[in-house]
C-alpha positions in Angstrom: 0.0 0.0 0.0 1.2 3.4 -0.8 2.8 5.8 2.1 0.3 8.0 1.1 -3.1 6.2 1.6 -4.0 6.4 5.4 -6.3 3.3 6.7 -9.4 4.1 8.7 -11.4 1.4 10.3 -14.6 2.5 11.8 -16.8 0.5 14.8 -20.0 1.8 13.9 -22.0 3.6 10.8 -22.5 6.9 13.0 -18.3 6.9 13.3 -17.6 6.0 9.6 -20.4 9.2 8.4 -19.1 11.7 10.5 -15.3 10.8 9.1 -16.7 11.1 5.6 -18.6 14.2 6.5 -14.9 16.0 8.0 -12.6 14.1 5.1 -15.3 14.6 2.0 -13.5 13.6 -1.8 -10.0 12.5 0.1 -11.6 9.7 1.5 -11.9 6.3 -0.6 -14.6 3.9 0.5 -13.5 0.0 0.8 -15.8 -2.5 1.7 -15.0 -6.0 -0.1 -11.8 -4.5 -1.4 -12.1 -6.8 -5.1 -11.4 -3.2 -6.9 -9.7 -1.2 -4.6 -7.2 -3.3 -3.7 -6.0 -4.0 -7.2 -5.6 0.4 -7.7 -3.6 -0.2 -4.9 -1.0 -2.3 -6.0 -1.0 -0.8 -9.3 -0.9 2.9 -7.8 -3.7 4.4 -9.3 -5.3 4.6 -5.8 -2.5 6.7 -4.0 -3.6 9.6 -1.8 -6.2 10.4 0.8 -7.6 7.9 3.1 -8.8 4.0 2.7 -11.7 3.8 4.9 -12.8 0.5 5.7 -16.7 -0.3 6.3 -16.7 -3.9 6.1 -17.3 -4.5 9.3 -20.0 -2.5 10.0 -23.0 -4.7 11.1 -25.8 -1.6 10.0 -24.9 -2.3 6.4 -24.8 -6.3 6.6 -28.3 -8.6 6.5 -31.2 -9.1 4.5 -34.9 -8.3 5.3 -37.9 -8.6 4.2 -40.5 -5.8 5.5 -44.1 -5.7 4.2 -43.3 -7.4 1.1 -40.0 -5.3 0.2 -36.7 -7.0 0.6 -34.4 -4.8 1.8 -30.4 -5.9 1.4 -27.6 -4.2 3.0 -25.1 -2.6 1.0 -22.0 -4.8 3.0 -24.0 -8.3 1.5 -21.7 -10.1 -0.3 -22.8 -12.1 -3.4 -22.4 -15.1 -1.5 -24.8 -14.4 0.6 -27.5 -13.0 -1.4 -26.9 -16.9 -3.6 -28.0 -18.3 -0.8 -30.8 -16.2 0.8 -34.2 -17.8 0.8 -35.6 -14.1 1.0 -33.8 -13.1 -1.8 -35.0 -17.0 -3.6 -38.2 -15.5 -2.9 -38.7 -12.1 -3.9 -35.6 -11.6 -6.9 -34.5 -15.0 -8.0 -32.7 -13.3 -11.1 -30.6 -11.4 -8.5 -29.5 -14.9 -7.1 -28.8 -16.2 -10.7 -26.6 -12.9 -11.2 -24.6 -13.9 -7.8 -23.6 -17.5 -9.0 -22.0 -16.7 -12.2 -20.8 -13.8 -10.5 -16.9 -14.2 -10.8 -14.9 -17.0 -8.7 -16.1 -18.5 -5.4 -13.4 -16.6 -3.6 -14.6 -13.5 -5.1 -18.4 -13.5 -4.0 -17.2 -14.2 -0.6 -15.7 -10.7 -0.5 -17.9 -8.4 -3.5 -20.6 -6.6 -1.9 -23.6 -6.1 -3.9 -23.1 -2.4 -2.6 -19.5 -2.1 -4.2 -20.8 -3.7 -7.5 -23.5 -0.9 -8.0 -21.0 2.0 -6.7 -18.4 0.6 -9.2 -21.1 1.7 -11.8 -19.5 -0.8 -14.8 -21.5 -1.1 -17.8 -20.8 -5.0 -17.1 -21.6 -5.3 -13.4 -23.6 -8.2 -13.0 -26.0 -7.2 -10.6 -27.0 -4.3 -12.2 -29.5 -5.4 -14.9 -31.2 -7.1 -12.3 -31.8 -4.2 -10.5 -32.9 -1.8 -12.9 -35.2 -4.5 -13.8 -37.0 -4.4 -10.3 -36.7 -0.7 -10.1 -34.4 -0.9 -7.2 -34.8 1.8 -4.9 -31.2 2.8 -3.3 -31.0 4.2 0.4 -28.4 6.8 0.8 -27.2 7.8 4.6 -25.1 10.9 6.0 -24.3 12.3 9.2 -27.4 14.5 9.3 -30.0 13.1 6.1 -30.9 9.8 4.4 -32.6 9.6 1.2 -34.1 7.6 -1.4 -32.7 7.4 -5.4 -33.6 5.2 -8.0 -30.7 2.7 -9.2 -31.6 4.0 -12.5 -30.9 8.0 -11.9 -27.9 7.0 -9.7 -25.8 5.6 -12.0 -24.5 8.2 -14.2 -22.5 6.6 -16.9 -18.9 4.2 -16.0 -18.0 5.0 -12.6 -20.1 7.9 -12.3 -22.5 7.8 -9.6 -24.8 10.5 -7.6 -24.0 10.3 -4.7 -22.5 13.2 -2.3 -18.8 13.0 -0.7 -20.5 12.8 2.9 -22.7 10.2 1.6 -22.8 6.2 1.9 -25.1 3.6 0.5 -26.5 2.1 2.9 -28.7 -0.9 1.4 -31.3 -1.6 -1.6 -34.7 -1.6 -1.6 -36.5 -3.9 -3.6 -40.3 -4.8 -4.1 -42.0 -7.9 -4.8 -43.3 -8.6 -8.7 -46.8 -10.3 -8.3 -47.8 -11.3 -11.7 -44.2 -12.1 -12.7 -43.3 -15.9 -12.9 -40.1 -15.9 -15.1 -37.2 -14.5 -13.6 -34.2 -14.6 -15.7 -30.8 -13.5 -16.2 -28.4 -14.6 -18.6 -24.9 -13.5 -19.5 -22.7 -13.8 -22.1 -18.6 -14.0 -21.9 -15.3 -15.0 -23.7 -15.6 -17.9 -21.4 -17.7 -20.3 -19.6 -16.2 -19.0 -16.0 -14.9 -16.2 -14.2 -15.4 -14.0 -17.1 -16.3 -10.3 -17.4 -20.2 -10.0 -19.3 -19.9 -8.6 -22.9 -23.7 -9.0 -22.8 -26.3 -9.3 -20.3 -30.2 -9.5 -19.8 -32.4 -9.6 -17.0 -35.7 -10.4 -17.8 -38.7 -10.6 -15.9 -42.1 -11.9 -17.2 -45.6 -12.7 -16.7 -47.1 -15.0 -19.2 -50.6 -15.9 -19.7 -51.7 -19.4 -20.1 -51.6 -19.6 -23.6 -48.2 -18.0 -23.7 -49.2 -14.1 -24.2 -46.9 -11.9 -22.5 -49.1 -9.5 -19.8 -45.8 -8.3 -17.9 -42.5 -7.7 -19.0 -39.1 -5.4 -17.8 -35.9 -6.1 -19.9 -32.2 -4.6 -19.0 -29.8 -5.5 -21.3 -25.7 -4.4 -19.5 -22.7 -3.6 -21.6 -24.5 -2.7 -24.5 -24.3 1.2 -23.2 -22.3 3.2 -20.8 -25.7 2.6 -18.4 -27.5 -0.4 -18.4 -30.7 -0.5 -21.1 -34.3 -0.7 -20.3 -36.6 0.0 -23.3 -39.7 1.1 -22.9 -40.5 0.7 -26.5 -39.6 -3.3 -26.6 -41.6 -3.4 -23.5 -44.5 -2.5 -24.9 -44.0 -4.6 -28.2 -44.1 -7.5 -26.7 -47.1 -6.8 -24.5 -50.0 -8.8 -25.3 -48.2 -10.8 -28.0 -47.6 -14.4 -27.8 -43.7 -15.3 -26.5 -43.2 -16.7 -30.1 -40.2 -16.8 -31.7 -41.8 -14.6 -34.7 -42.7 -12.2 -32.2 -39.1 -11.6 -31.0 -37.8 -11.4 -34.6 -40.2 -8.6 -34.9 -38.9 -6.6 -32.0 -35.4 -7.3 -32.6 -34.7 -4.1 -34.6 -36.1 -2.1 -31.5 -33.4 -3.6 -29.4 -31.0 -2.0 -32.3 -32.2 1.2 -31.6 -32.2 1.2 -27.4 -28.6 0.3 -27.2 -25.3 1.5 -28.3 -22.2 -0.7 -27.9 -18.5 -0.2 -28.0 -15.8 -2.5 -29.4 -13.4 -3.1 -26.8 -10.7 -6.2 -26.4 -13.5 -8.5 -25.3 -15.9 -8.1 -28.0 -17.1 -5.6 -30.7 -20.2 -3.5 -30.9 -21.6 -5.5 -33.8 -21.2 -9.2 -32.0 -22.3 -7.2 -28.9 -25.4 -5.9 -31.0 -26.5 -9.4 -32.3 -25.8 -11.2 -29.0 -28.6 -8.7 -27.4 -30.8 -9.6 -29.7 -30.1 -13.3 -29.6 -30.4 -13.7 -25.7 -34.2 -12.9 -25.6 -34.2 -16.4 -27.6 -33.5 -18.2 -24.7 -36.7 -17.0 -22.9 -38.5 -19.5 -25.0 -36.6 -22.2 -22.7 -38.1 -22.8 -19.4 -40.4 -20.3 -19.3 -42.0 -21.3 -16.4 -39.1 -21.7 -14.0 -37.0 -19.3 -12.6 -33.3 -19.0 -12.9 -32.7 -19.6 -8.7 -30.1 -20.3 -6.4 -28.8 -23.6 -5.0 -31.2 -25.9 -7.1 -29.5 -24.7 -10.2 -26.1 -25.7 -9.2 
């Protein structure tokens, strides 16, 4: 670690707001470290101070309260695999923890680093813009409520003050939904970064016509993609595979990928298209946690 970085280690959320509210922008937030510590080595994290919040039991746990489920921002993706609450309420979420990076990883990533990262490819996010996650944000003196959607800004850019923590995520349950999927695309079967992503949520009649539906497509944008537009397509159509030919040219038009080393824009734009394919498999199971392993 560099001379320069100073480590702070706080015993309770009240201590770690009022350091953030006396240190502001000099102050670099660490929870399960998978990001930070790597800017470390490499120096691009090199000044100010490291403060450490991951052992702060207000931002651990998962509840449920009145049919929300609300997860602490210190969860790790471990533990949000193998929540029943979470089984229960955002299944998708859970499917979006398992092929979330190694073992060893989702024993440390929070889900509330993985949103502050704000990475086009963060795996939790589709999943979340999906359920219209609601965010709570704490200070020394306020707390308030964003959605995930206005947050996140572009890469790495998020809206959130310098005195300012996340505290947890809201989420509320989806009556009428009974598909709950999310599928991911990389260079390799595991451990790799997402060059595309869907989260898809549906409610399907019994002869197959879709009554519900949210989509979010990741690393097809700067932000994660929700289309109203395709949404409303596929509304009261049969989940056919003629229908989603028909609405593949407005998931052209909602997204705009980049070619990078893992992928290009154009494999990147077919690959969206092509993953809504797969909701014509098991449409009436959910992608869930352990009984998927």
């Amino acid at each position: 670690m560099s001379r320069d970085v100073a480590y702070v280690r706080p015993d309770t959320l009240e201590e770690a707001l009022a350091f953030l509210q006396d240190t502001g922008r000099t102050s670099r937030v660490i929870a399960g470290g998978t990001d930070v510590v790597p800017g470390l080595r490499s120096g691009t994290v090199n000044s100010g101070y490291l403060l450490d919040i991951s052992c702060l039991s207000e931002l651990k746990g998962i509840e449920e309260e009145e049919g929300d489920l609300f997860i602490g921002s210190g969860v790790t993706l471990t533990e949000i695999f193998f929540s029943k609450a979470v089984a229960r309420v955002a299944p998708a979420l859970q499917r979006a923890a398992r092929v979330f990076g190694s073992r060893q990883m989702r024993n440390m990533a929070t889900i509330g680093g993985n949103i502050c990262r704000a990475s086009p490819a963060g795996d939790t996010l589709p999943v979340l813009y999906a359920l219209d996650a609601q965010l709570e944000l704490v200070s020394a003196s306020s707390s308030r409520r964003v959605a995930v959607k206005d947050f996140i800004r572009g890469p790495g850019d998020i809206a959130i003050a310098s005195e300012e923590l996340l505290r947890g995520v809201r989420l509320k349950e989806t009556p009428g939904i009974g598909v709950h999927r999310f599928e991911k695309v990389g260079n390799r079967k595991v451990l790799a970064i997402s060059i595309v992503s869907l989260a898809a949520l549906l409610g399907l009649s019994d002869m197959g016509v879709v009554e519900n539906v949210r989509l979010a497509w990741g690393s097809v944008a700067p932000t994660v993609v929700r289309s109203t537009r395709v949404e409303q397509y596929l509304t009261g159509r049969p989940l056919t595979a003629e229908t989603l030919y028909e609405v593949f040219p407005l998931v052209q038009e909602a997204i705009s990928p980049i070619d990078d080393i893992r992928a290009s824009a154009a494999y990147r734009r077919r690959i969206a298209g092509n993953l809504l394919f797969r909701l014509l498999t098991n449409r009436k199971t959910s992608d869930s946690g352990p009984g998927v392993l």
